[in-house]
Each structure stands twice: as structure tokens, then as C-alpha cells.
DRENDO-1510 file (C-alpha; in Angstrom, 1 decimal, always signed):
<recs>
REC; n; res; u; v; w
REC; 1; UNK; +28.2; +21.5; +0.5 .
REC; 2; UNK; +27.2; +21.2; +3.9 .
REC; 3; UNK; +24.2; +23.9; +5.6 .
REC; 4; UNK; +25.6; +26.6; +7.5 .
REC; 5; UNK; +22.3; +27.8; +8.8 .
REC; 6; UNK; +19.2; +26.5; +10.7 .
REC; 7; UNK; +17.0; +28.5; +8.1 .
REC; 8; UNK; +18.7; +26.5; +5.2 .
REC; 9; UNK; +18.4; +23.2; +7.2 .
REC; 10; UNK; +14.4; +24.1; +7.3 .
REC; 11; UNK; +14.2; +25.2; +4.1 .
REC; 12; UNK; +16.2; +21.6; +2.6 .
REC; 13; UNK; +14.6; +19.3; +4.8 .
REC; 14; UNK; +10.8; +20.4; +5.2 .
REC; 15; UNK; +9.3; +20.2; +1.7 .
REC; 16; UNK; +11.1; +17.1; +1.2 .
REC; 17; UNK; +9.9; +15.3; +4.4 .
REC; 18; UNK; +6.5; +16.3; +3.6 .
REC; 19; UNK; +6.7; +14.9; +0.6 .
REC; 20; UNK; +7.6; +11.7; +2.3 .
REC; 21; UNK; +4.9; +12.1; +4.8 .
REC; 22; UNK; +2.1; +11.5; +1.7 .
REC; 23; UNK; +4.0; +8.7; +0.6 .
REC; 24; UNK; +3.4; +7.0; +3.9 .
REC; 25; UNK; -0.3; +8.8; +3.9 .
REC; 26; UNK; -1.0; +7.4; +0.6 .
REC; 27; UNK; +0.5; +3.7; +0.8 .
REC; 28; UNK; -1.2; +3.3; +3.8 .
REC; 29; UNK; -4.3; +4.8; +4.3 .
REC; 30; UNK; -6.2; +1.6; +2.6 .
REC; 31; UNK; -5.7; -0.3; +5.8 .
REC; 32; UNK; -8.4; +2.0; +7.0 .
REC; 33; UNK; -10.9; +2.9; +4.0 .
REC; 34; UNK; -10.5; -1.0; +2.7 .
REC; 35; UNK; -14.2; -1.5; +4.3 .
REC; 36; UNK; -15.9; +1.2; +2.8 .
REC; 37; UNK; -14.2; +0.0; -0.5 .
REC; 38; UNK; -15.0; -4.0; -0.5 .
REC; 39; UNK; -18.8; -2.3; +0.7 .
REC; 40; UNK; -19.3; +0.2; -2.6 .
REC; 41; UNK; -16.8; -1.7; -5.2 .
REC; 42; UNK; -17.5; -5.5; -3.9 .
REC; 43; UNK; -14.1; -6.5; -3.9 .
REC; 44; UNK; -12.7; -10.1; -2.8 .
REC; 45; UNK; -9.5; -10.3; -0.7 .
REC; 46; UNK; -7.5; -11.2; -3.6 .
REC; 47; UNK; -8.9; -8.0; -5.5 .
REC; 48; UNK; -8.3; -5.7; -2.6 .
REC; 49; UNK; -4.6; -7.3; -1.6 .
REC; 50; UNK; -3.9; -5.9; -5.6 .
REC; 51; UNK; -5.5; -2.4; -5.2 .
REC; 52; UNK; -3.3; -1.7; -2.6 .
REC; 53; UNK; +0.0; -3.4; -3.6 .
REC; 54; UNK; -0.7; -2.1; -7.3 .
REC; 55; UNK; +1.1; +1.0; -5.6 .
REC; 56; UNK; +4.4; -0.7; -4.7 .
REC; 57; UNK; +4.0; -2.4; -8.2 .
REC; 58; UNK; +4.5; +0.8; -10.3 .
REC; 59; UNK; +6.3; +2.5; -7.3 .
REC; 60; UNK; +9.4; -0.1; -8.1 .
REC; 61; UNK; +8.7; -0.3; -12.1 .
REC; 62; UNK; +10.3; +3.3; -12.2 .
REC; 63; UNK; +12.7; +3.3; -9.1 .
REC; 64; UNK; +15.8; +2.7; -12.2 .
REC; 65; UNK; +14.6; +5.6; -14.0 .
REC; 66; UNK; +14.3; +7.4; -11.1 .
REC; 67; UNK; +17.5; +6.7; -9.3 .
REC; 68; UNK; +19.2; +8.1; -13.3 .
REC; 69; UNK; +17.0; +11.4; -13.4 .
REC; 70; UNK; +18.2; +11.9; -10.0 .
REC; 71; UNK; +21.8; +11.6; -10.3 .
REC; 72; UNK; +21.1; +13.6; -13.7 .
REC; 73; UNK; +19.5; +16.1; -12.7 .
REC; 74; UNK; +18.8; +16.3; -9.1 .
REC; 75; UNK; +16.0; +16.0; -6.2 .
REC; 76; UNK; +14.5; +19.5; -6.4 .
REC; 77; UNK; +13.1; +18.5; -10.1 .
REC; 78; UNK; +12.8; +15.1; -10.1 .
REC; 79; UNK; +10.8; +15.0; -6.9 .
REC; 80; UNK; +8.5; +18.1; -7.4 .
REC; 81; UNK; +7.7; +16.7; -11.2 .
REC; 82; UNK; +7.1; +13.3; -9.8 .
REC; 83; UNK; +4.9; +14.9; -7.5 .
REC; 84; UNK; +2.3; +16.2; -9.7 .
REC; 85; UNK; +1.5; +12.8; -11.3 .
REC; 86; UNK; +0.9; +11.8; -7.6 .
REC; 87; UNK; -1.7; +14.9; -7.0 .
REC; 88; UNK; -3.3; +13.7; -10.2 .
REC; 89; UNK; -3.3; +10.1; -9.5 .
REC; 90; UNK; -5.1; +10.8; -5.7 .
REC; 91; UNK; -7.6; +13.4; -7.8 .
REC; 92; UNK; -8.4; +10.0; -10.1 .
REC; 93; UNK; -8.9; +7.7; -7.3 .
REC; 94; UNK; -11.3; +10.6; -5.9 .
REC; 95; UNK; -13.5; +10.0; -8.9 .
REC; 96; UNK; -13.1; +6.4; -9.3 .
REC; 97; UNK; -16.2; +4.4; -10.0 .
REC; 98; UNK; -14.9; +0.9; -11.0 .
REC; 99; UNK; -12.5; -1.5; -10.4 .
REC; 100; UNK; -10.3; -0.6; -13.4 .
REC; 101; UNK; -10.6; +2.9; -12.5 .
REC; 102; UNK; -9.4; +2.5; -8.9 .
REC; 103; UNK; -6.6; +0.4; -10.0 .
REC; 104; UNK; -5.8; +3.1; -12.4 .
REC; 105; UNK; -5.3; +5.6; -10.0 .
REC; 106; UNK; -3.7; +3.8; -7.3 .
REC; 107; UNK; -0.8; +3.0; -10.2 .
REC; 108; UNK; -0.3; +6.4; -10.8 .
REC; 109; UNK; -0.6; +7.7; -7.3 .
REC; 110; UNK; +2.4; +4.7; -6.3 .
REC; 111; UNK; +4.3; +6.0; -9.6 .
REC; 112; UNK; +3.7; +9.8; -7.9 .
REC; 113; UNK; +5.6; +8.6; -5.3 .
REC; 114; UNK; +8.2; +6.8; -6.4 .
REC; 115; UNK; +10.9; +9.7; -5.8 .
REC; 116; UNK; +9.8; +10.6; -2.6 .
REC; 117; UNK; +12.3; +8.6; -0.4 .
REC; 118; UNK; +15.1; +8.4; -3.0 .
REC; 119; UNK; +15.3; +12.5; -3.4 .
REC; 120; UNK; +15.7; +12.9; +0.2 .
REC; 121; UNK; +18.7; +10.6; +0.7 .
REC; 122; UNK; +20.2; +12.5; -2.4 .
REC; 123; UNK; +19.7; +15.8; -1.5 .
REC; 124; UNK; +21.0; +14.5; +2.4 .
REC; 125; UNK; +23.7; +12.9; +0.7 .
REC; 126; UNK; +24.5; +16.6; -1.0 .
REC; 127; UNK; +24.3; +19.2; +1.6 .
REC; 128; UNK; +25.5; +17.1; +4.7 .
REC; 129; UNK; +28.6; +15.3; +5.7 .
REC; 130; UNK; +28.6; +11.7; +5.6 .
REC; 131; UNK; +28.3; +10.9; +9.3 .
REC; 132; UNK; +25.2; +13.3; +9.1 .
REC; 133; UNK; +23.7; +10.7; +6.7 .
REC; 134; UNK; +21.9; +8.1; +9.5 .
REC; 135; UNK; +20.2; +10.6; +11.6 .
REC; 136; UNK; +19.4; +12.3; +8.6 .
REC; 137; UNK; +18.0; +9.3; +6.8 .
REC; 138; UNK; +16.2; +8.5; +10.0 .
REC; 139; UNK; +14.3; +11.7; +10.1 .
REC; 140; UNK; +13.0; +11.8; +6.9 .
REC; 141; UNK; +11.7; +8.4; +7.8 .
REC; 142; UNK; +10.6; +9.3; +11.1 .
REC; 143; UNK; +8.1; +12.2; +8.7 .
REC; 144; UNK; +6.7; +9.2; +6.8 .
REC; 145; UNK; +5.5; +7.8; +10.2 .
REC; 146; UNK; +3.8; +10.6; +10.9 .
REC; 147; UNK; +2.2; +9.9; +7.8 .
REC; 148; UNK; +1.4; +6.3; +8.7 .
REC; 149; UNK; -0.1; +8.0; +12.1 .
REC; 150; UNK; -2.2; +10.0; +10.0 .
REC; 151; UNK; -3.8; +7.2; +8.5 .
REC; 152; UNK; -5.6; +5.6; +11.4 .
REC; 153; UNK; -7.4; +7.8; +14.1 .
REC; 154; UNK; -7.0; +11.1; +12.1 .
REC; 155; UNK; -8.0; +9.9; +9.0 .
REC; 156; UNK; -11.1; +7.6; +10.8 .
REC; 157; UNK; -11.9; +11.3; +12.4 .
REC; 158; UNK; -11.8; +13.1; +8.8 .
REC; 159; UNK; -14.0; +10.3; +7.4 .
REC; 160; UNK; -16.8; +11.5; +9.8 .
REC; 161; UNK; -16.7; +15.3; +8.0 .
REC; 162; UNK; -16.7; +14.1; +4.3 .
REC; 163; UNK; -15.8; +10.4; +2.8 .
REC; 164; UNK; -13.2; +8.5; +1.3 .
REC; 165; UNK; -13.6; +10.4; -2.1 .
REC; 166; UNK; -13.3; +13.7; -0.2 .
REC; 167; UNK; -10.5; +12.9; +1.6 .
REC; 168; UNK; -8.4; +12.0; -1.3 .
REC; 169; UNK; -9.0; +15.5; -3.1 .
REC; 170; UNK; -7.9; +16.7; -0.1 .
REC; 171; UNK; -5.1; +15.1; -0.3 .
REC; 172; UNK; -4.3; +15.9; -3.6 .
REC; 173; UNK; -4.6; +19.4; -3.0 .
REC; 174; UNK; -2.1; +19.3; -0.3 .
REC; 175; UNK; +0.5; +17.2; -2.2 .
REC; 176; UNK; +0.5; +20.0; -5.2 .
REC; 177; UNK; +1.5; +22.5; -2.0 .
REC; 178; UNK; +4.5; +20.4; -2.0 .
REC; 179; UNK; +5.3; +20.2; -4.9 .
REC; 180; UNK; +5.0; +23.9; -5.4 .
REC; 181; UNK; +7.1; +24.9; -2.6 .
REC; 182; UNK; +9.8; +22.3; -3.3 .
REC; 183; UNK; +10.5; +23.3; -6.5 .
REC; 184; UNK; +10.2; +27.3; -5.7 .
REC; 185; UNK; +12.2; +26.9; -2.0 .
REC; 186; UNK; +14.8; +24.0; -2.2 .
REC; 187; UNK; +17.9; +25.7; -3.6 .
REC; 188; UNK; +19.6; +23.9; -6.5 .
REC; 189; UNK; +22.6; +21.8; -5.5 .
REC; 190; UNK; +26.0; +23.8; -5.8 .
REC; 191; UNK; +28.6; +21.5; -6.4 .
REC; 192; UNK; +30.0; +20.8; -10.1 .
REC; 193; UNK; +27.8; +18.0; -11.8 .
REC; 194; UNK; +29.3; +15.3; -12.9 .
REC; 195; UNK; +28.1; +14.4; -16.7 .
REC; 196; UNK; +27.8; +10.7; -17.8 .
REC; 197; UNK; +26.1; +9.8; -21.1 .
REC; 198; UNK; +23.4; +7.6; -21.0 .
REC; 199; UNK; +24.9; +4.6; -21.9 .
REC; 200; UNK; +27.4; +5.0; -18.9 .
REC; 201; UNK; +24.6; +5.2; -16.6 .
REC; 202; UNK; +22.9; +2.2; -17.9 .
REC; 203; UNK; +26.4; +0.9; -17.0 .
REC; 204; UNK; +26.3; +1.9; -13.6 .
REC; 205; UNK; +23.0; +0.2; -12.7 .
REC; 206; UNK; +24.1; -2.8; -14.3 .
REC; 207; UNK; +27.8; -2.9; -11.7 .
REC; 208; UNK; +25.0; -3.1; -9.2 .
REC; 209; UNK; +22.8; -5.3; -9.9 .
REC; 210; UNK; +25.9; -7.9; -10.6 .
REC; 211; UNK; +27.6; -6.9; -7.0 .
REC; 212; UNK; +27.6; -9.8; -4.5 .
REC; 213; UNK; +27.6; -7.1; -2.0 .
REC; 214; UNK; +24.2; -5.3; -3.5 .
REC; 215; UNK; +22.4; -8.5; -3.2 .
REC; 216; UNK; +23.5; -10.1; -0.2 .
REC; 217; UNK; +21.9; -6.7; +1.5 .
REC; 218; UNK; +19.0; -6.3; -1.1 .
REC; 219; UNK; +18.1; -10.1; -0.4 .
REC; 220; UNK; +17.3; -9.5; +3.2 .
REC; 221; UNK; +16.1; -6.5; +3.0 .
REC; 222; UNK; +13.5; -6.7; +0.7 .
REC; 223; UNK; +11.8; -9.5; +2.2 .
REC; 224; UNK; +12.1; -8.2; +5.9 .
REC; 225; UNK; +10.9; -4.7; +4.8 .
REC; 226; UNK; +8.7; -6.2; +1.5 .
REC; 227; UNK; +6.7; -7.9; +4.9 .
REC; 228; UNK; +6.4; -4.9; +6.6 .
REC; 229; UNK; +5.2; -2.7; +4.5 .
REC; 230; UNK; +2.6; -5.5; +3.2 .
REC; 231; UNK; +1.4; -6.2; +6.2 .
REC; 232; UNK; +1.7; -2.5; +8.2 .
REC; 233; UNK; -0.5; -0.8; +5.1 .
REC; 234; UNK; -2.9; -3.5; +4.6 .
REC; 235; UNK; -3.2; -7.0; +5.6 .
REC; 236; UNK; -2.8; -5.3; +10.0 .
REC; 237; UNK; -6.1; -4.0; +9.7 .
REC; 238; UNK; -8.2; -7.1; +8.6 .
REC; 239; UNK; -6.2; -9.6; +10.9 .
REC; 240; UNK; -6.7; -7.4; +13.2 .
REC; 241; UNK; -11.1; -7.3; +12.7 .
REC; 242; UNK; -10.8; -11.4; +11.8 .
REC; 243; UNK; -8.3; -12.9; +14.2 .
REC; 244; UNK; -9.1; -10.6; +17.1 .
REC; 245; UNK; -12.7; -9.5; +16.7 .
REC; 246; UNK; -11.9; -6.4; +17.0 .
REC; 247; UNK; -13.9; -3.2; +15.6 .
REC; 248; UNK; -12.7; -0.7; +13.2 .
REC; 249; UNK; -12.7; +1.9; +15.5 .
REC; 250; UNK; -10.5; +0.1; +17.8 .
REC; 251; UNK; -8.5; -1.3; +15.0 .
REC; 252; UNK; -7.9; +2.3; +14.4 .
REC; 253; UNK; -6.3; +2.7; +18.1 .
REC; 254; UNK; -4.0; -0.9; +17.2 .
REC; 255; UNK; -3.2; +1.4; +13.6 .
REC; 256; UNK; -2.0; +4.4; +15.5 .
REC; 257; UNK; +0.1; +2.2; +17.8 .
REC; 258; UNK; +1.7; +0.4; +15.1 .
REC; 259; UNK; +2.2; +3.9; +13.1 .
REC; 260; UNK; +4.0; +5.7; +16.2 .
REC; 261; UNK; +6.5; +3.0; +16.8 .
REC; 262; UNK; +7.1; +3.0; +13.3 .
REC; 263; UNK; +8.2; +6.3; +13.3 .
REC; 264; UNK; +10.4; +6.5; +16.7 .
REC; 265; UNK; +11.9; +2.9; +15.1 .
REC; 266; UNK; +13.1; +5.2; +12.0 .
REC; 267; UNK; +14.4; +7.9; +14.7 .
REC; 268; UNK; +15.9; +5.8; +16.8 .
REC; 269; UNK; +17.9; +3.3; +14.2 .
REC; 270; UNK; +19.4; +6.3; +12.8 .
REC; 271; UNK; +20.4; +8.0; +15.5 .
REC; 272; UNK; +21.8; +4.2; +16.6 .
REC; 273; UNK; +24.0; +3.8; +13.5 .
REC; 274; UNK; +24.9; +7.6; +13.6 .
REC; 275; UNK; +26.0; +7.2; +17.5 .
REC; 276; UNK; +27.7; +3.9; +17.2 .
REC; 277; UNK; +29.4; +4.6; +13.7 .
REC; 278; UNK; +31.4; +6.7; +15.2 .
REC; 279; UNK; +32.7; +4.4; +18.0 .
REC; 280; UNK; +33.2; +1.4; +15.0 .
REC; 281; UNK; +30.3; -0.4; +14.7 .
REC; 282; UNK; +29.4; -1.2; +11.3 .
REC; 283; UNK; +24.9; +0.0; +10.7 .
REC; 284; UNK; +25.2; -3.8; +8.8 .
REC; 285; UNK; +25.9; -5.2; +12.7 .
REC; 286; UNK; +22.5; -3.5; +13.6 .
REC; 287; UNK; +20.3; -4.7; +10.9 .
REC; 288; UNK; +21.8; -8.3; +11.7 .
REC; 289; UNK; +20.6; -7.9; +15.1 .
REC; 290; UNK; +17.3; -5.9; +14.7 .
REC; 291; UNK; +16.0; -8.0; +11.7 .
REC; 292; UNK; +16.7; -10.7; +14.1 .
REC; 293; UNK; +14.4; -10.1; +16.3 .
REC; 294; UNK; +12.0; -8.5; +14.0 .
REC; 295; UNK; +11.5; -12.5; +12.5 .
REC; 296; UNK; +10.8; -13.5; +15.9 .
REC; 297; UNK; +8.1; -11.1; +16.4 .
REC; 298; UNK; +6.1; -12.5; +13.6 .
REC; 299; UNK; +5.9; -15.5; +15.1 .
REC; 300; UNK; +2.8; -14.7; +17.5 .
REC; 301; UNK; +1.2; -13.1; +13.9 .
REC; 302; UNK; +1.6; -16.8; +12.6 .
REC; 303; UNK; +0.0; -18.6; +15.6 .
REC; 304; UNK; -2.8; -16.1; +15.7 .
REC; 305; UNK; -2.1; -15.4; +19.3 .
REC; 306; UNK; -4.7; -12.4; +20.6 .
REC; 307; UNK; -3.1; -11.9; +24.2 .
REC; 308; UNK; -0.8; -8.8; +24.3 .
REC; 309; UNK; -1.7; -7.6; +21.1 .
REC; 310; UNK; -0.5; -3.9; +21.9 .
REC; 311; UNK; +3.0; -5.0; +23.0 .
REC; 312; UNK; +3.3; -7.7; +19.3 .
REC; 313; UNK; +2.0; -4.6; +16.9 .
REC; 314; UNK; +4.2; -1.7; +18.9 .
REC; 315; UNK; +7.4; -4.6; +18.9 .
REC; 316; UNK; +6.1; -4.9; +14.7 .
REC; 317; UNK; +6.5; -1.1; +14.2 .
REC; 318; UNK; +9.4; -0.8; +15.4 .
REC; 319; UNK; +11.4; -3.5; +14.7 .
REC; 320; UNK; +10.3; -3.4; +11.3 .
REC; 321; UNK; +11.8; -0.4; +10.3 .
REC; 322; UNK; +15.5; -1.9; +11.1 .
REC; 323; UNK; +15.5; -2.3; +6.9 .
REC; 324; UNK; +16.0; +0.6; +6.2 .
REC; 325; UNK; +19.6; +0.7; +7.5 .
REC; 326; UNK; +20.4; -1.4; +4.3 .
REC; 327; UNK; +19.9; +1.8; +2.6 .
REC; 328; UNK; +23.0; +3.1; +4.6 .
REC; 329; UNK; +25.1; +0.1; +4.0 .
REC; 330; UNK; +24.7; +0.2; +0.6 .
REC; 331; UNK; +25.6; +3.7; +0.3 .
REC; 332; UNK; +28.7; +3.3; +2.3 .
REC; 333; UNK; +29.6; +0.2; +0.0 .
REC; 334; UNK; +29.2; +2.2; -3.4 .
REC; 335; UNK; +31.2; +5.5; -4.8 .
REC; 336; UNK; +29.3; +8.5; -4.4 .
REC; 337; UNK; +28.3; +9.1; -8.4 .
REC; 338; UNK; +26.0; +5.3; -8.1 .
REC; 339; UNK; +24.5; +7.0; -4.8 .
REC; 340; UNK; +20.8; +7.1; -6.2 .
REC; 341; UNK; +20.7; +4.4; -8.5 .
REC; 342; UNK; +22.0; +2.2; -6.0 .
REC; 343; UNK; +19.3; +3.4; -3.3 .
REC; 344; UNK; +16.7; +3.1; -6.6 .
REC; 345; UNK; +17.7; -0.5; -7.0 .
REC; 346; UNK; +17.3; -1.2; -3.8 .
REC; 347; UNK; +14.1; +0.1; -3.8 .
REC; 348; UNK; +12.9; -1.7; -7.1 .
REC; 349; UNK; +13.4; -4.7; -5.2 .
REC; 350; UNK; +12.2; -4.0; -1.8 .
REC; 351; UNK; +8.5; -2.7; -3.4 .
REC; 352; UNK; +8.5; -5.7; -5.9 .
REC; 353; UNK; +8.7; -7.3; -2.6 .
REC; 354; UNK; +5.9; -5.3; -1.1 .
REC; 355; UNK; +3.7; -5.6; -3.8 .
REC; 356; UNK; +4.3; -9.2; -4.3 .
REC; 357; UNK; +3.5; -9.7; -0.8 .
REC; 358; UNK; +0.6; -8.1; -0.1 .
REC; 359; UNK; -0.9; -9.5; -3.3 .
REC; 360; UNK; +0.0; -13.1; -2.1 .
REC; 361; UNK; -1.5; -12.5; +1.4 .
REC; 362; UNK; -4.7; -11.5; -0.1 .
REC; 363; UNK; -4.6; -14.5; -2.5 .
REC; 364; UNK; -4.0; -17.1; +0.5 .
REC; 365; UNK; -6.6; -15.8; +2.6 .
REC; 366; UNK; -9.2; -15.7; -0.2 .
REC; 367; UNK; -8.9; -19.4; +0.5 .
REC; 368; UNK; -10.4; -19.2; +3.5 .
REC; 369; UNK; -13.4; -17.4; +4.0 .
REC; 370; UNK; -15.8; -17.6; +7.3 .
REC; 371; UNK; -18.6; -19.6; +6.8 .
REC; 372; UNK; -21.1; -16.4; +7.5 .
REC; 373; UNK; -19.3; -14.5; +4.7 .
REC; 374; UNK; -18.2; -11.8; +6.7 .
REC; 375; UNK; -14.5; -11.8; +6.4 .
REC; 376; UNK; -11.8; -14.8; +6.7 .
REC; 377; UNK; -11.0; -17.0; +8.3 .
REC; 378; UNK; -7.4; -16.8; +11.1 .
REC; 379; UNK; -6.6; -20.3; +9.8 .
REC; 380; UNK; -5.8; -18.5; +6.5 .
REC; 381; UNK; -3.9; -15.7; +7.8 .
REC; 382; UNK; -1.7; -17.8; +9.7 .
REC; 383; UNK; -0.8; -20.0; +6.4 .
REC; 384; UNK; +0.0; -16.4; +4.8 .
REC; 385; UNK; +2.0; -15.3; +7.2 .
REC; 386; UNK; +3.6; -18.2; +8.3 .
REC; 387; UNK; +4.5; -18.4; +4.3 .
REC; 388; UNK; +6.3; -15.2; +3.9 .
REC; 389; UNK; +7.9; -15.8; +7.5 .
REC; 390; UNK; +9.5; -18.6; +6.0 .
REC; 391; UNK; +10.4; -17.2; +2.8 .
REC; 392; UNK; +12.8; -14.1; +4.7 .
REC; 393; UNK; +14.9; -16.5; +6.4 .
REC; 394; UNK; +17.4; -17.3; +3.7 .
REC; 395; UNK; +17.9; -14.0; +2.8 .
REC; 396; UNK; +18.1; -13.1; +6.3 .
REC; 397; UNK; +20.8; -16.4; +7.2 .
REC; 398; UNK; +22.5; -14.8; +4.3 .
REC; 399; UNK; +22.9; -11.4; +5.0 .
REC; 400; UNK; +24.4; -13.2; +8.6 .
REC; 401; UNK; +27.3; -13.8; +6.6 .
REC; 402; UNK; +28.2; -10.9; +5.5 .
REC; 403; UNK; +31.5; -9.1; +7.2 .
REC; 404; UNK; +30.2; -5.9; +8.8 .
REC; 405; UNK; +33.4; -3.4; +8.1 .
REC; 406; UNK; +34.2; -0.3; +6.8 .
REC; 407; UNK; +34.1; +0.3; +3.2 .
</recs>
């Protein structure tokens, strides 16, 4: 069924792009408390790369299940339900006072939020026609920038009224809001549901996960994204206070630049594939050329270059996002009933990627600490990134091979 109204369009699309904006908030907002938590919790690179990935980690463990409550039983409940265990998970991590206990709460906060992105396609993919889908896609994404943006200068500025703890709660309070209001304001889809046993569903994920279509995308795009988001809500901040001496407050200004050109890249590949679907270009012929160049961008990360560092972390941003058309292909290369467990799988992989990423960068680097103790060493960022840099080329050489064409 497709919106007739601007008050409906409001009223679909708000509480769910807030409720990607905390996602964003919430995966990245580490990148700028990580000092004050190595300082109170003593952690090691290696333990503070797994506190933050530990998010993606359980993010992905439940993307499956996810993607089959949604096509089940629909965004509005799935995502306000998921929610709530996010709230709780940020009101944990408030409290925190280990190690274990941080790690705790980070788990459940990434499991929180593990419907966030999914539910929006969905309910996109329910009220809107299909060519709506890009732009629409794009916006929601464009929301979780904001988020990202909120976790540098604003958030630096909030920690100088109340502390880490404090800003969590707050958080938390906010994110039941959303919750409330999605599951109280978003109508109900209104079109007849479709209803598979359970076993059929199973079925379903298992057609995708043995496409060669599914994983000549997925392949690419989880490492070209799985880098991004590893390095954008973590590993951006420290190479940017190791490699380039820089301080945290003006680390924070790098942050915000990174974070705003994150979220016009999500506006503006959307609106591409939207605007040149409809002349016959294929959004697969985009992410070809825009994960190109996001490779190449890397490559002054790897040599620790510190010249220019403005134009390298605003070319990062938003070439980074270029992923997240693979979302679009995949849609366009499945039947509608697979829509979320095919976006879910895709997820699975792409945070498995993340997680896996931003763990391994912490575990490199730990390697090679300076010899005053304070922080590490650029000789052991460049062996992390120049690792993973080399690890997305297959997948992207393969994902060159694919036909761009209708489905």
C-alpha cells in the first residue's frame, strides 16, 4: 500500500529513522568515550577493539531470526520489542563496573539493535512503490549519520555536563521514547499476510545462503562495509591521536567530518540509484564504481600519510557508504516474500565482518605499542589496515564480474 499523505509519510518514517539514528549513536559513540574507558577499566587495545565490536558480534548472531520475525510478523513489533532490550542494554553499560559487565552490556545493546535497519527497509518495502525504495533506503541511512554526527562534538559537549555513565541513561531513556511511539504511531501493515510455516522459512534462508548471486554481492560487501564500520566507530579515533598527534578535541572535529559525509554519502547514493534506475542503470554498476574508489582511498590510511587529512576522512565517509546499495541489489534479485531475510543475511555477514574487523585491528596494533606507553605505534596501524585492505580485494574483483541487469 503506498502513503497517500505527508502526515502518514511522517508518521511511517520518523519513529523508525530514530530508531536508526541510536543504532549509529550507539555503535559509534566508543570512538569518543574509548579514553575515559581504557583510563577507569585499564583496557589493552585488543580488549577495547572487542568491547566495541562485541556489538556487531551479537548484532549479526540474530540478524536470521530477525529477518523471520519480520517477515512474520512485521517492523512495528519486531522493532519496538527489539528496542527495549536495547534501552536496557545502554541502562547496563551505565552501571557497568568491570570488564565482563561492560562487555555484557555492549552485547545486549548490539542485540537491541539488531532490527533497526532491517525494519525500515521492510516497512519501506511495504508502504512505497519499488522505485521509491533507493531514496527511501538512503534516508533512513542518511538518519543514522546524524547519529554518527552525534557522536563526536555533541557528545564531547554532553560529556562536559555529566559523564559517560550519564550519557548512556540518557540514552536509554530516549530509545524507550521510540520504542513507545513506534509501537503506539506506526500503523499495522494492510496488505493480506502471507503465512509460511516454520520449516518453509528455514527453507527460504537456506535458497539464500546457496545463491551464487547472494554471495557474489554479500562477499564484497561485507568486507568493503565490515571496514567501514570497523574503522569509522572505532579504530578513526586512535589513528587519528597516534598517527597524527592529534588531540581529542580536535579528533572530535576529524569525527564530525567523517560523520557528515557519511550521511550525505547515504543521501546521495540513493538518490543516484533512484535517478539513474530509471534511465537503465543497474545500483550493482554504482557500487562497482564507488567501492572502487572507496579501496583507493584507504590507501593513504595504510601509508600513514598525515597531509590532507580532512579531504582522506570526508573521501572515507562518503565513499564508504557505497555498500549499502548491495542491500538494493539484493532485493531486486530476490521475490518479495525473502525481502527481510535476504536483507538479514546480508547483514549477518556484513557485522560478522565488522566485528571481526575491528577485533583484528585492535589485536594487530596491540603488537606495537610506543615505547612511552602512551598509545601505539603508526607502524602497527599501517600493518592492520594494510591487512584488511588486502583482504576486500577478491571479493571486490569478484563482485566485478557480476552482470549488472535487471532482475
Amino acid at each position: 500500500m503506498i502513503l497517500k499523505s505527508n502526515r502518514a509519510l511522517v508518521q511511517i518514517f520518523l519513529p523508525f529513522a530514530f530508531g536508526y539514528y541510536f543504532s549509529y549513536l550507539y555503535r559509534s559513540v566508543n570512538a569518543v568515550i574509548a579514553p575515559d574507558l581504557v583510563e577507569e577499566f585499564h583496557l589493552s587495545a585488543h580488549e577495547l577493539g572487542l568491547l566495541t565490536s562485541v556489538f556487531f558480534l551479537t548484532f549479526a548472531a540474530i540478524q536470521v531470526p530477525v529477518g523471520m520475525m519480520l517477515d512474520r510478523y512485521g517492523p512495528r513489533l519486531t522493532n519496538s520489542l527489539f528496542l527495549i532490550v536495547g534501552a536496557l542494554g545502554a541502562t547496563l553499560f551505565s552501571i557497568s563496573d568491570s570488564f565482563f559487565d561492560l562487555i555484557c552490556a555492549r552485547a545486549l545493546i548490539g542485540a537491541g539493535f539488531a532490527a533497526a535497519l532491517m525494519s525500515s527497509f521492510k516497512v519501506f518495502s511495504i508502504w512505497f512503490p519499488e522505485n521509491w525504495l533507493p531514496v527511501m533506503n538512503g534516508s533512513v541511512l542518511f538518519c543514522g549519520g546524524l547519529g554518527a554526527i552525534s557522536a563526536t562534538l555533541p557528545v564531547l559537549a554532553l560529556l562536559e555536563v555529566t559523564d559517560w555513565r550519564g550519557m548512556f541513561l540518557l540514552a536509554s531513556l530516549c530509545t524507550v521514547a521510540v520504542a513507545v511511539s513506534m509501537f503506539f504511531l506506526v500503523p499495522e501493515k494492510e496488505y493480506p499476510k502471507k503465512q509460511i510455516s516454520f520449516v518453509m522459512q528455514v527453507k527460504g534462508v537456506g535458497y539464500i545462503f546457496t545463491s551464487r548471486l547472494f554471495w557474489r554481492i554479500a562477499t564484497a560487501s561485507t568486507l568493503l562495509q565490515g571496514t567501514n564500520l570497523a574503522v569509522q566507530t572505532l579504530w578513526a579515533a586512535p589513528w587519528l591521536m597516534d598517527v597524527a598527534g592529534l588531540s581529542l578535541k580536535e579528533v572530535g572535529g576529524y569525527l564530525l567530518i567523517l560523520g557528515i559525509f557519511t550521511m550525505f554519502g547515504f543521501l546521495f547514493w540513493g538518490g543516484l540509484a533512484t535517478r539513474l534506475l530509471a534511465q537503465g542503470v543497474q545500483p550493482l554498476t554504482i557500487f562497482k564504481w564507488g567501492g572502487g574508489i572507496f579501496l583507493i582511498i584507504q590507501i593513504p590510511l595504510v601509508l600513514n600519510i598525515k597531509e590532507g587529512l580532512v579531504v582522506i576522512w570526508a573521501c572515507y565517509g562518503f565513499f564508504g557508504t557505497v555498500g549499502s546499495l548491495a542491500y538494493i541489489v539484493l532485493s531486486r534479485g530476490f521475490s518479495a516474500e525473502l525481502g527481510g531475510r535476504v536483507n538479514t543475511a546480508l547483514n549477518l555477514l556484513v557485522f560478522l565482518g565488522a566485528f571481526a574487523i575491528q577485533w583484528g585491528v585492535g589485536a594487530i596494533v596491540n603488537y606495537w605499542p610506543n615505547s612511552d606507553g602512551d598509545g601505539y605505534s603508526s607502524l602497527g596501524y599501517s600493518i592492520a589496515f594494510g591487512f584488511f585492505l588486502f583482504l576486500q580485494l577478491p571479493g571486490y574483483l569478484w563482485v566485478c564480474l557480476t552482470e549488472a541487469r535487471a532482475p
